[in-house]
N, C-alpha and C positions, 0 to 999 in steps of 0.2 A: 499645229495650234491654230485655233481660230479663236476671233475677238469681235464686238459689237460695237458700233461706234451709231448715233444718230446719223439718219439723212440729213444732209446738208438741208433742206425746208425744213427738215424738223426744229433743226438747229438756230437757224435763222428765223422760223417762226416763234421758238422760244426767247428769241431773245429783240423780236418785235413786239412779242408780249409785255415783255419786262420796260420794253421803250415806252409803250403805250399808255404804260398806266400811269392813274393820277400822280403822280408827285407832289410832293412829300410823303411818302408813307411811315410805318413805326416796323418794324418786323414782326411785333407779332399781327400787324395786319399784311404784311407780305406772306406771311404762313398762311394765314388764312386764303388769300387771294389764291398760292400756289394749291392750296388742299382743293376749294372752290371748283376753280375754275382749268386748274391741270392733272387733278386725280393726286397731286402728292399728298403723303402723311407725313405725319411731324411725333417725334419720337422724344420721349422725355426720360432724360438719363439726369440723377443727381439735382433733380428740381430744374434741371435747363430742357428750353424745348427746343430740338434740333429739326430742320423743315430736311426730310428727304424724298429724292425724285427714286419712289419704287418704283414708275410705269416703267424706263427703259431698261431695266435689268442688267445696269450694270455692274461692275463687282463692288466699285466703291458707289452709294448710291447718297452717302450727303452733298448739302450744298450750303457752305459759308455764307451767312448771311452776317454781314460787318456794320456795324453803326454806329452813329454817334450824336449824342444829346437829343435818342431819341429815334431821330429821323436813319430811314439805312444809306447807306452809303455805296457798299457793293454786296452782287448777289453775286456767287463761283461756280458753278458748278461743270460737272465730266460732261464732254462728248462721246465719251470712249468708254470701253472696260480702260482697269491700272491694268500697266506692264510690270510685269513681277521678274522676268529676266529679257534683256533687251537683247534683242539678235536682229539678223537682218530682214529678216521674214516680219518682226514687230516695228521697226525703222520706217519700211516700206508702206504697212499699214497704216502709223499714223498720220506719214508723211502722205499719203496719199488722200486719205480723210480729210489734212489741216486742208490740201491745198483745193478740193472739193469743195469745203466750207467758204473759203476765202472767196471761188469762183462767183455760187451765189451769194455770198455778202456781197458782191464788187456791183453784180447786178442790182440788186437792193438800196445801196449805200454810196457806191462811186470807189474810185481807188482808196483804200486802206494806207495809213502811215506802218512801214514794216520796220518793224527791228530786229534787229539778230544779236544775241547777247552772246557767251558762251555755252550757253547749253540749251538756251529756246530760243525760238524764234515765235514773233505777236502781228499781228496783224489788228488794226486799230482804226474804228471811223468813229467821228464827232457825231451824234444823234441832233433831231430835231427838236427835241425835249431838251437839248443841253446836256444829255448825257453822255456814256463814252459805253461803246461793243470791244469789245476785244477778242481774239482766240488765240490761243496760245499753246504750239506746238513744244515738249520737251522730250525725254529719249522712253520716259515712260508713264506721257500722258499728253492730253486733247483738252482741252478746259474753253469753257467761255465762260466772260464776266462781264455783266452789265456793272457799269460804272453810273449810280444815278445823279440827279443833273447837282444834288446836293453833294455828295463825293467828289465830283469833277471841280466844283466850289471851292471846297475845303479843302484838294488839291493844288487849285491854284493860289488861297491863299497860302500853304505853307512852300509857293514856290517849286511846283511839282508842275511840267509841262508845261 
């Protein structure tokens, strides 16, 4: 079985994109920015528009965009293809991607705050913008999430971090 995961610059440039930009945005201009400027489309199911990353082909191809009063809050999206049954041949895979990714974020960003939960492990830097990076390893997925500096906010008003 083989699987596709971004390059670690891919990834980390996707997600210096997402640092970079103006803050405050609303989502449907983070869709747009994303259609713009990274080649994604945005797909409208049920009167809702969903922002998805077609360029890297991979199987699960949306990306969560979270907001609130407005403003977004987080953007989620894959590193990877989904792992559909986990073995050790896919373990090794993502395992091997997170810890790629983490390498050049460390360069980019400085050491990462790591967590290990029960069944992921995250790696997490503070941005310049006030935001939050994260990537997050589970047994059947790669994800990153820009946290924007308005998220990070509203987190730590509800005592979150």
């Amino acid at each position: 079985m083989s699987w596709k995961a971004m390059t670690p610059v891919e990834a980390c440039d996707l997600m210096a994109f997402w640092e970079a930009a103006p803050w405050p945005l609303t989502r449907d201009q983070v869709q747009q920015r994303a259609v713009e400027r990274l080649g994604w489309t945005i797909e409208i199911e049920d009167g809702v528009s969903y922002l998805m990353n077609s360029v890297s082909g991979f199987t699960a191809q949306d990306v969560s965009t979270i907001g609130s009063r407005g403003d977004l809050s987080y953007l989620h999206l894959d590193l990877a293809d989904k792992i559909r049954e986990v073995t050790a041949e896919s373990r090794r895979f993502l395992g091997d991607a997170f810890t790629l990714n983490v390498r050049e974020a460390e360069g980019r960003w400085g050491v990462p705050a790591m967590r290990d939960a029960e069944s992921a492990t995250s790696a997490t830097w503070n941005t310049p913008s006030g935001g939050r990076i994260s990537f997050s390893l589970a047994p059947k997925s790669l994800v990153a999430t820009f946290e924007t500096p308005q998220g990070v906010e509203l987190d730590r008003r509800a005592g979150h971090r």
